[in-house]
TORFILUM-62011 format. One record per residue (C-alpha): x, y, z. Coordinates in Angstrom, 3 decimals, always signed. Each point is the difference from the previous one (the first is absolute). Layout:
BEGIN
<<X, Y, Z>>,
...
end
This chain:
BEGIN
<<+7.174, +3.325, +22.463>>,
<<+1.573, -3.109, -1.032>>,
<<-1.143, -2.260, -2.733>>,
<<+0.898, -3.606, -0.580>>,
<<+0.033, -1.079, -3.327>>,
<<-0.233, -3.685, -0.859>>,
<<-0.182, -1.922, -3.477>>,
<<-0.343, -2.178, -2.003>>,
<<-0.531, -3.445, +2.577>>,
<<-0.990, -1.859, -2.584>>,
<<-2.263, -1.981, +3.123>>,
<<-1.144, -3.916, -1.562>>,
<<-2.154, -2.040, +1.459>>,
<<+1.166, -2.732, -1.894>>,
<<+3.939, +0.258, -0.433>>,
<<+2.056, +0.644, +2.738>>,
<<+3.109, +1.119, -2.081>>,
<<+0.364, +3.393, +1.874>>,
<<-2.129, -0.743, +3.322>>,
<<+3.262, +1.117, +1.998>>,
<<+0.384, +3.225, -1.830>>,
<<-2.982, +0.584, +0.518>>,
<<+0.027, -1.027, +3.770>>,
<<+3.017, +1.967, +0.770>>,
<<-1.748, +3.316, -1.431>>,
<<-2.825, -0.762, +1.843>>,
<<+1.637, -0.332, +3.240>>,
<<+2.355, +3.475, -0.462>>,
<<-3.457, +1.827, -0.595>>,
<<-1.451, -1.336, +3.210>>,
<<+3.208, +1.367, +1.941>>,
<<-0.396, +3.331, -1.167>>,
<<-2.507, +3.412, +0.668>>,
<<-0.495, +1.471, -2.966>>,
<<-2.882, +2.264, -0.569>>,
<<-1.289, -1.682, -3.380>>,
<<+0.931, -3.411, -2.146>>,
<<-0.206, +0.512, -3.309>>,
<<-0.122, -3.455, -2.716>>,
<<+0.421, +1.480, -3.270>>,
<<-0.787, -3.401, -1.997>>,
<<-0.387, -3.887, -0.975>>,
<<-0.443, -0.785, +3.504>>,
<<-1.158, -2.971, -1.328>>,
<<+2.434, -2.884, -2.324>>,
<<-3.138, -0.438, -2.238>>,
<<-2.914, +1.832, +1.366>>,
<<-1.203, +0.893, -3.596>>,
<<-0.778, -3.151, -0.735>>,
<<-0.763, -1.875, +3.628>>,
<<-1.366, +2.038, +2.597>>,
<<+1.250, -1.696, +3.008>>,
<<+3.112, +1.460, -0.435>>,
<<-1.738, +3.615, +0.749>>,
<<-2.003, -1.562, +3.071>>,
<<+3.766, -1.165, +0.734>>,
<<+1.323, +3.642, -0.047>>,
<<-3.216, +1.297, +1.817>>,
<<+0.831, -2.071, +2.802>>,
<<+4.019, +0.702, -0.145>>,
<<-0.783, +3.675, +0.245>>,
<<-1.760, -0.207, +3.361>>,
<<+1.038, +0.153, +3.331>>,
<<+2.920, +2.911, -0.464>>,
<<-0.167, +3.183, +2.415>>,
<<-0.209, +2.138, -3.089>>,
<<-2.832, +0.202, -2.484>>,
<<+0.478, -2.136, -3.576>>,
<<-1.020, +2.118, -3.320>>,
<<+0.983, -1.527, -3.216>>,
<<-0.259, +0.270, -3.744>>,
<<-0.472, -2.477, -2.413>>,
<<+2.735, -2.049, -2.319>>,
<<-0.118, -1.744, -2.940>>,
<<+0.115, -3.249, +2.090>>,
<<-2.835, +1.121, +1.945>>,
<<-2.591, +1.275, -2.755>>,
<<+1.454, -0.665, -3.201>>,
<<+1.733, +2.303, -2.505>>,
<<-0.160, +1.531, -3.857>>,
<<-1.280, -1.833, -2.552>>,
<<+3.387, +0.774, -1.822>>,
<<+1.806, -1.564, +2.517>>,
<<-2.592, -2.557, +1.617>>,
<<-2.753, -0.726, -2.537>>,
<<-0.905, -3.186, +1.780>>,
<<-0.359, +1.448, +3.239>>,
<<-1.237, +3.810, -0.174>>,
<<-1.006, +2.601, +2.145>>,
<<-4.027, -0.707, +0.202>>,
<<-3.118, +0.448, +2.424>>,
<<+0.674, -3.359, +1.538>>,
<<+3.308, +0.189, +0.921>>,
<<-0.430, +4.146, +1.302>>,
<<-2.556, -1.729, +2.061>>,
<<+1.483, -2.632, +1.479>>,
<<+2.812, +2.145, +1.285>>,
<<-2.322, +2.652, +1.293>>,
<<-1.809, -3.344, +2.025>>,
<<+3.238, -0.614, +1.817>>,
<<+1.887, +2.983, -0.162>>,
<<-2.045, +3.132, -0.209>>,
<<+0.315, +2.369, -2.039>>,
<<+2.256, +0.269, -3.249>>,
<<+0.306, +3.558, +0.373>>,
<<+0.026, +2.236, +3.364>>,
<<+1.114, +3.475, +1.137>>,
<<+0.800, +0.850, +3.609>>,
<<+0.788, +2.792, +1.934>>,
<<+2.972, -0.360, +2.591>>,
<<+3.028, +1.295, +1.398>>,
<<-0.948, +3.316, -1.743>>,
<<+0.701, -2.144, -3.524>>,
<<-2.801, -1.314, -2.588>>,
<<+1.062, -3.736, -0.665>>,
<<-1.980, -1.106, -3.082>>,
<<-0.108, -3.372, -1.113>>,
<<-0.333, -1.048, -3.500>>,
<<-1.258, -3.164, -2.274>>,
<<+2.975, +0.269, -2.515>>,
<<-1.399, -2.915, -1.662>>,
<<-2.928, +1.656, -0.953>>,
<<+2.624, +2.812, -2.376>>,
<<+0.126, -1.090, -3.506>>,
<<-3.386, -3.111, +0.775>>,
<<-2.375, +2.302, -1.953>>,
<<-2.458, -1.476, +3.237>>,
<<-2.410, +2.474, +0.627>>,
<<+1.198, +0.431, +3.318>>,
<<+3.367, +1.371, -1.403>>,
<<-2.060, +3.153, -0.928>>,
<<-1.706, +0.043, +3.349>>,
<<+3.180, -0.361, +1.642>>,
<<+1.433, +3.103, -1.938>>,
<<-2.987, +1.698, +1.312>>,
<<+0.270, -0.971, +3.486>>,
<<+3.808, +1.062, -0.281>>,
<<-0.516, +3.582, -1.262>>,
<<-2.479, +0.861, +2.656>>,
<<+2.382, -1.960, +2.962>>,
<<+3.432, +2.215, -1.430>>,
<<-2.203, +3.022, +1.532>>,
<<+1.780, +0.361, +3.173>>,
<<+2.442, +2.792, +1.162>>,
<<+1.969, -2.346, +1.820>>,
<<+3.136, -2.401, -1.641>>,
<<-0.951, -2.960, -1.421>>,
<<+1.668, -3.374, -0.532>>,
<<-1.401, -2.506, -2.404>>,
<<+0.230, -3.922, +0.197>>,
<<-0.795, -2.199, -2.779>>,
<<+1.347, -3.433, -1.216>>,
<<+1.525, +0.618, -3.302>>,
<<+2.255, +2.717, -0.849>>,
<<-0.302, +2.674, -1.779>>,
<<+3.260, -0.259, -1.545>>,
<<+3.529, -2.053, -0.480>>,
<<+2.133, +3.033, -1.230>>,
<<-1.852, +3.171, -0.586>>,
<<-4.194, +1.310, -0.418>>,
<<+0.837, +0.141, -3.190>>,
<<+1.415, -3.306, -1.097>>,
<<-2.203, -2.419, -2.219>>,
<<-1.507, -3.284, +1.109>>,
<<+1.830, -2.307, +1.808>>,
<<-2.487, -2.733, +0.306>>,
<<-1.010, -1.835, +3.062>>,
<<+2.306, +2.079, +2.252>>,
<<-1.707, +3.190, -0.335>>,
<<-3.206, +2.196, -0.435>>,
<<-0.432, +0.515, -3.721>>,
<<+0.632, +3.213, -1.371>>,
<<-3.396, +1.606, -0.986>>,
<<-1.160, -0.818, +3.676>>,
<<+3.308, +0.985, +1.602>>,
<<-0.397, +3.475, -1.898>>,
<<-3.445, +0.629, +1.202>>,
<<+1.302, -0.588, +3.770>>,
<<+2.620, +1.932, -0.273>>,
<<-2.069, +3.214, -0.880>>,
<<-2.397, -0.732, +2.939>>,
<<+3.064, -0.448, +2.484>>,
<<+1.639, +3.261, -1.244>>,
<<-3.540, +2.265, +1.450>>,
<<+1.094, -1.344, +3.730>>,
<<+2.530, -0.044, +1.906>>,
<<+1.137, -3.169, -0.430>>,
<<+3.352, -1.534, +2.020>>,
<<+0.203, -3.412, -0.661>>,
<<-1.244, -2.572, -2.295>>,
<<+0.788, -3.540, +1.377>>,
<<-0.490, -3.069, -1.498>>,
<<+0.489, -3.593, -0.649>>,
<<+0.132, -3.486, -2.559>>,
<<+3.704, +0.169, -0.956>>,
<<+1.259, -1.372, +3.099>>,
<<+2.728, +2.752, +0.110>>,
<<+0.489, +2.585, +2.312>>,
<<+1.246, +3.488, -1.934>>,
<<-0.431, +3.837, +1.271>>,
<<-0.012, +2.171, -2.756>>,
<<-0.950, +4.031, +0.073>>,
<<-1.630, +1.386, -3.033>>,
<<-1.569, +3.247, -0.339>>,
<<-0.368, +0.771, +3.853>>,
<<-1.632, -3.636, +0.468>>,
<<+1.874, -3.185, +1.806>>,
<<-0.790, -2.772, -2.099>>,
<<+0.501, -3.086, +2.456>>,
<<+0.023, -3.954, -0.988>>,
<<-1.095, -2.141, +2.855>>,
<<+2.109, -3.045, +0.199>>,
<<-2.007, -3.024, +0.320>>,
<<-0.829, -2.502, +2.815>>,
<<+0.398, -3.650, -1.761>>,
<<+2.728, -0.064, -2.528>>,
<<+2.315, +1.758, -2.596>>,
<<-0.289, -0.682, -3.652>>,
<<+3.439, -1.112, -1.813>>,
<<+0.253, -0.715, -3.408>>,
<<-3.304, +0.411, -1.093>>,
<<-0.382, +3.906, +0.877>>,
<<+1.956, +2.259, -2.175>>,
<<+2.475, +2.951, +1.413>>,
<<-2.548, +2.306, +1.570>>,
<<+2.591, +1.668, +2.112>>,
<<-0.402, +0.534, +3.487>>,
<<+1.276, -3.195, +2.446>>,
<<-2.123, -3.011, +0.078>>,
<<-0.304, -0.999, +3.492>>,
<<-2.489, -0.850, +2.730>>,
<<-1.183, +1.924, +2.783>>,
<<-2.624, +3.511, +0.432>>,
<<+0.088, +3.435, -0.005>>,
<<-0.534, +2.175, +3.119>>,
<<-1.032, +3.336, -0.746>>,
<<+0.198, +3.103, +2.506>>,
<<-2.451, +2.923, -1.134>>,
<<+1.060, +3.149, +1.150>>,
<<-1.826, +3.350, -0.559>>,
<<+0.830, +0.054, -3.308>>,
<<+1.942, -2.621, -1.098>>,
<<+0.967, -4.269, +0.610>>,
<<+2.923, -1.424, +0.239>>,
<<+0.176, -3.639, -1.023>>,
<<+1.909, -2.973, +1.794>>,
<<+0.672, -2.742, -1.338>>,
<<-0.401, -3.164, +2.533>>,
<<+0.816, -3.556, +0.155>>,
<<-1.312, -2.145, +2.514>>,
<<+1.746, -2.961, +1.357>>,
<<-0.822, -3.269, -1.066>>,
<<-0.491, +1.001, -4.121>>,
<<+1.677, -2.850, -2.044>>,
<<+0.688, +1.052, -3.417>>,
<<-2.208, -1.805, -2.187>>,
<<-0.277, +0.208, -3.644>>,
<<-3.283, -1.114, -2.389>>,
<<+1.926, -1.738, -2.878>>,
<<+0.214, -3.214, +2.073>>,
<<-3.884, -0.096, +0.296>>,
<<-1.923, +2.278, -1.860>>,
<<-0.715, -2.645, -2.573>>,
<<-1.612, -2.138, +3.022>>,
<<-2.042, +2.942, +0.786>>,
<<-0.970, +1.787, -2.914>>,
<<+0.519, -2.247, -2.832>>,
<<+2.702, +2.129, -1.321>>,
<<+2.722, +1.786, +1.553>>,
<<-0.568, +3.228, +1.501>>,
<<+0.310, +2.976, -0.199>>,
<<-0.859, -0.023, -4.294>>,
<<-0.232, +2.811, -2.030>>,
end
């Protein structure tokens, strides 16, 4: 089975800053067969706050041989009151997304795998679908076959253990709880977005993969987070029991940063902590 992993697209209907990026990634998923695309986050620039960037990404995501799931980012449905008090996680935004996306969180059976998709901006919210989600989680983890897990955030810079680091990662309360679910399935792969790096890392039996994103790179604004901050996707190749992941750049990706116009977009430069 082979998985395409997208990212991060950032998709605007009102600035065209990464258009091209965003055109280029679109046309290297139309050329290929894979059995599954997978989005894990801010499809939209601003789709928190306007929703025709998320009618934007609805539409972007059609017309591919494969099947579209995605998850949620911070971009798309807002984030922590810690890190985004003036734009939070709340029944609006959960369902505006679900309007034009579907579902925030799925599970699906294929290619002898259990792909479950998670709303990591629900982890740490206090929402009460964060509980619910938990819920839904423990019960979906009951499967004999591997699983691989895509959410937005991840879990972790460093190590499980590590303290908070802010607006690049799951808190650690939240993070904990996950962890301890994950560990009662076979779990293979956690993949995930928002830092606009691609890193593999293996920890504890589990490939931790950063999707690299398809807009732009962040320069001086984004701390060393390790890993290589580039554009492009992920393919991954599920075997019986394990996925190797490939890192891919399409042709046609200029490499654009934020500095230059995150101000115009956001108000501020992005990303903050």
């Amino acid at each position: 089975m082979r998985v395409i992993q997208i990212s991060d697209t950032h998709l605007s209907a009102e600035h065209a800053f990464f258009r091209a990026n965003n055109e280029a990634v679109r046309q290297w998923l139309a050329a290929q067969q894979p059995d599954l695309i997978v989005h894990t986050g801010d499809l939209g620039m601003d789709g928190a706050a306007d929703a025709t960037d998320l009618a934007m990404a609805a539409t972007w995501n059609t017309g591919f041989a494969a099947p579209v799931l995605c998850v949620p980012g911070n971009h798309d449905v807002g984030d922590v009151a810690a890190i985004r008090p003036d734009q939070t996680v709340d029944d609006a935004r959960l369902a505006t997304w679900r309007a034009h996306l579907g579902p925030d969180r799925w599970a699906v059976d294929q290619g002898g795998w259990r792909l479950i998709g998670l709303n990591a901006m629900l982890l740490g919210s206090g929402h009460a679908e964060e509980a619910r989600q938990f819920d839904w989680l423990a019960e979906a983890l009951r499967s004999d076959a591997p699983v691989a897990v895509f959410l937005h955030k991840p879990l972790f810079i460093d190590h499980p253990a590590e303290g908070p680091r802010g607006y690049w990662t799951v808190t650690p309360e939240p993070r904990q709880r996950l962890l301890a679910l994950l560990a009662s399935a076979p779990v293979k792969l956690i993949a995930s977005g928002h830092l606009h790096i691609h890193r593999h890392l293996h920890h504890a039996g589990i490939d931790h993969v950063w999707g690299p994103a398809a807009s732009f790179v962040c320069g001086d604004s984004q701390e060393d987070l390790g890993g290589a901050r580039r554009l492009g996707a992920v393919v991954h190749e599920f075997g019986p029991d394990r996925v190797t992941s490939q890192f891919v750049r399409p042709d046609g990706l200029a490499d654009l940063t934020i500095e230059p116009v995150g101000n115009l977009i956001y108000g501020r430069p992005e990303p903050v902590e």
